[in-house]
C-alpha positions as CSV (number, residue, x, y, z in Angstrom):
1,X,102.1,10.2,11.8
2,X,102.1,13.6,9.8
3,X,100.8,16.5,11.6
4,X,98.6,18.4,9.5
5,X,99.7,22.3,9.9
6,X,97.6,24.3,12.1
7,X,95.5,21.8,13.5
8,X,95.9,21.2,17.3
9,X,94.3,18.3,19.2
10,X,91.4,19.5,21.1
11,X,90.8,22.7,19.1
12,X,87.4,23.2,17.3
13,X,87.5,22.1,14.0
14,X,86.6,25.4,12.0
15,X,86.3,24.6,8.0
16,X,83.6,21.3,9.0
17,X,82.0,23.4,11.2
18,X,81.5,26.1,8.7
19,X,80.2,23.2,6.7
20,X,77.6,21.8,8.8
21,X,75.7,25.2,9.7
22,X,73.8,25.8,6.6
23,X,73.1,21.9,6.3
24,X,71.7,22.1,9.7
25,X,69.5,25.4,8.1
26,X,68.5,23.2,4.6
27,X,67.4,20.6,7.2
28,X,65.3,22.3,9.2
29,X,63.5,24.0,5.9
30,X,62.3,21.0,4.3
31,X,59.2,19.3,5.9
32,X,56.3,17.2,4.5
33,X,53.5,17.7,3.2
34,X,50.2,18.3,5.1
35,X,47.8,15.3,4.7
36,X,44.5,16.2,4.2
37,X,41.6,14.1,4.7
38,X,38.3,15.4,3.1
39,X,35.0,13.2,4.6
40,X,33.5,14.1,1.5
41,X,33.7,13.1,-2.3
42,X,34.5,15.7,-5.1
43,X,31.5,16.1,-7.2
44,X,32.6,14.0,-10.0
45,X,33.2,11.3,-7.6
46,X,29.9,11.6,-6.4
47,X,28.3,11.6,-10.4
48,X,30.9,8.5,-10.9
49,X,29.1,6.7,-8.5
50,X,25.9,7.2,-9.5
51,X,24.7,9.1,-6.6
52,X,22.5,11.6,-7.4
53,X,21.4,13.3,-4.3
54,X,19.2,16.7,-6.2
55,X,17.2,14.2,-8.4
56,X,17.1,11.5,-5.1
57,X,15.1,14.4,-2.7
58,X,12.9,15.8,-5.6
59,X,11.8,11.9,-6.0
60,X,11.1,11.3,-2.8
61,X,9.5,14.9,-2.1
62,X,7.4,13.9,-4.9
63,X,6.6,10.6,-3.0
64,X,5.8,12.0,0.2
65,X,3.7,14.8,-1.4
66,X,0.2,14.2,-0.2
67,X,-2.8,14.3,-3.0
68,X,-5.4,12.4,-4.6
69,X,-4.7,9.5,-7.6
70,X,-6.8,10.2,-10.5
71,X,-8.4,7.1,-11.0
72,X,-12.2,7.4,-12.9
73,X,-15.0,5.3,-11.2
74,X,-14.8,2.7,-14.0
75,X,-11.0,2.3,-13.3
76,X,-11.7,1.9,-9.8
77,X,-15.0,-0.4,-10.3
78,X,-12.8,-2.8,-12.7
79,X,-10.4,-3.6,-10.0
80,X,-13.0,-4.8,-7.8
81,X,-13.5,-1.5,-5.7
82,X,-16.5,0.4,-5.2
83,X,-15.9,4.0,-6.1
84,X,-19.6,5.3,-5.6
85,X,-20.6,8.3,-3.0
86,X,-16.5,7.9,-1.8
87,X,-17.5,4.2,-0.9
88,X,-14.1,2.3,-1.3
89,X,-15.6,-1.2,-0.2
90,X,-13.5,-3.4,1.3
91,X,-10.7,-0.8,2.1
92,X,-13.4,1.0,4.7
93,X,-15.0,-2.4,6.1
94,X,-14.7,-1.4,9.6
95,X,-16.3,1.8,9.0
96,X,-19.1,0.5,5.9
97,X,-22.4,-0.8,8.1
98,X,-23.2,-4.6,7.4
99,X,-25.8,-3.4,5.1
100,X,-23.8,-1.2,3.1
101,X,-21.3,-3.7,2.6
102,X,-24.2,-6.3,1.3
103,X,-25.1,-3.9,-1.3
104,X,-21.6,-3.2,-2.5
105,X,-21.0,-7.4,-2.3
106,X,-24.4,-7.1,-4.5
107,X,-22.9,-4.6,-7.0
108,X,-19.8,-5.8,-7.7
109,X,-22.0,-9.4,-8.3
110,X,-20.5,-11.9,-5.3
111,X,-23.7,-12.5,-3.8
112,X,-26.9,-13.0,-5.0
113,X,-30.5,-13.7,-4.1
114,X,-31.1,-17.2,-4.8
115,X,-35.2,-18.5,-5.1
116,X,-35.6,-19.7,-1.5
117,X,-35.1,-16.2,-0.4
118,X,-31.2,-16.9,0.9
119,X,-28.2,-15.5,-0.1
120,X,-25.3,-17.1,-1.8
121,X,-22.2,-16.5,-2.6
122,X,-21.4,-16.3,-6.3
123,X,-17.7,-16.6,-6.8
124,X,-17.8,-17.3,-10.4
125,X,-19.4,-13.7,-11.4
126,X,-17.8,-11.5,-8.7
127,X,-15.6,-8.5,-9.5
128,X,-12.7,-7.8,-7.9
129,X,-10.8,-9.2,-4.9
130,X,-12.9,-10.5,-1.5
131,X,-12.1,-12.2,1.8
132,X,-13.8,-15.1,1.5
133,X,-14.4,-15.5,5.3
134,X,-15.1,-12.8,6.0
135,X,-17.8,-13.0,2.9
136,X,-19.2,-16.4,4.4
137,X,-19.6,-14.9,8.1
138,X,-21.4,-11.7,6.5
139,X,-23.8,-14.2,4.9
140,X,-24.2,-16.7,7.3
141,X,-25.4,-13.7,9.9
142,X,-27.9,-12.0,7.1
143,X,-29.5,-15.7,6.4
144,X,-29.7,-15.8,10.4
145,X,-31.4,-13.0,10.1
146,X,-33.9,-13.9,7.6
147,X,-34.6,-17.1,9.0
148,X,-35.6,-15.3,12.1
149,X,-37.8,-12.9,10.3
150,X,-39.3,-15.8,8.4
151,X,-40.5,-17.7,11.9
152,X,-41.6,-14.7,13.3
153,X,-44.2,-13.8,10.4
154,X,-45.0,-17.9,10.5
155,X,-46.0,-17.5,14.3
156,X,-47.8,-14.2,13.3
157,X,-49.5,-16.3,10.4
158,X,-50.3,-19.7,11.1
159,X,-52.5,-20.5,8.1
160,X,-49.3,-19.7,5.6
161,X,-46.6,-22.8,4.8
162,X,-42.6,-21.8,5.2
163,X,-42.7,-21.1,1.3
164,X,-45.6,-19.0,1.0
165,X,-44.2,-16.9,3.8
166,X,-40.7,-16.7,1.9
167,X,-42.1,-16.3,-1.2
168,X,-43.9,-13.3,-0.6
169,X,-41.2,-11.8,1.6
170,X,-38.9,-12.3,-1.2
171,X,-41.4,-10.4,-3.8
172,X,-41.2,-7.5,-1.5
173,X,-37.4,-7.6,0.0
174,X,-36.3,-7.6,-4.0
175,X,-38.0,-3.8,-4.4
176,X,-35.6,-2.8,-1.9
177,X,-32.1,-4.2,-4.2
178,X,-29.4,-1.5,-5.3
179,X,-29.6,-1.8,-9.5
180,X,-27.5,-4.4,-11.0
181,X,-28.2,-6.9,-7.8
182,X,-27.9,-10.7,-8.9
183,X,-31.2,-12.5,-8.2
184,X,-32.3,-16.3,-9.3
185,X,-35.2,-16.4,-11.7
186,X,-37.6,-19.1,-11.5
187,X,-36.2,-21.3,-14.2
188,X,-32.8,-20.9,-11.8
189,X,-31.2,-18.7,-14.4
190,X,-29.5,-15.3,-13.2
191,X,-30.5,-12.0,-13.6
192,X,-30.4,-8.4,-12.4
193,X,-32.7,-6.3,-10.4
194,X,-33.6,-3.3,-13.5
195,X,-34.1,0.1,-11.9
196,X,-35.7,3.0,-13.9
197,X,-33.4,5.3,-15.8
């Protein structure tokens, strides 16, 4: 084996030394990047997905916002609500008294006041939508009614028959009718109760 000049076992090896010192400073100068994570999307990647969020609150502010529809009473009256004196019909039955909401059932023609001095219930001509039980309890109580009325006046009149005693209650209950109420003529035709302009 050669001996290479001026190199001695054991001794430091100077020129790879001198070789490896500004490697060892190039490697500690490079790192990586820093990763950055963003929670939120640019604002064209918010358009490109066809999230709008300005036009999205004014909507539903404008949903929320709390004011009157500006329907006319003849809007209202054609889709089967009662609109007069702030009388919504069926939307305020709880509140409505049994007579008011007869006369509105009257109105809007779903019950009329047949010859025998009894209500019916006249699906064919009413406007607008109705519960139907509800309808048929509200009449069945007001005939009640008028059947009680009827036997009391009979006790109070004994000489008068059933149908004279209906018959002339009937002449004078029909004076009290909102305009427009449906009653049965006497050839059993319909009409409406005419009120003075």
């Amino acid at each position: 084996m050669k001996k290479l000049k001026g190199f001695k076992p054991g001794a430091p090896r100077q020129p790879i030394l001198w070789l490896m010192v500004p490697m060892f400073f190039l490697v500690g100068c490079i790192k990586a990047p820093d990763v950055v994570i963003v929670d939120r999307y640019t604002a064209l990647e918010v358009q490109a997905s066809g999230n709008y969020a300005p036009l999205e609150d004014e909507l539903q502010e404008q949903g929320i916002r709390v004011a009157p529809e500006g329907y006319t009473s003849d809007q209202l009256a054609s889709s089967g609500t009662e609109a007069e004196n702030g009388n919504l019909g069926d939307a305020y039955r709880g509140v409505l008294s049994r007579a008011d909401r007869m006369d509105s059932l009257r109105r809007r023609q779903c019950v009329g006041e047949s010859m025998d001095g009894l209500l019916i219930q006249r699906d064919e001509t009413c406007r607008g939508r109705i519960d139907e039980q509800d309808v048929a309890n509200l009449l069945e109580r007001e005939n009640r009614n008028r059947r009680q009325v009827w036997h009391f006046m009979e006790e109070q009149n004994p000489d008068a028959s059933m149908v004279q005693i209906q018959s002339a209650w009937r002449v004078e209950y029909l004076k009290t009718l909102p305009c427009d109420s449906a009653i049965q003529k006497a050839n059993n035709e319909w009409g409406r109760v005419e009120c003075a302009e």
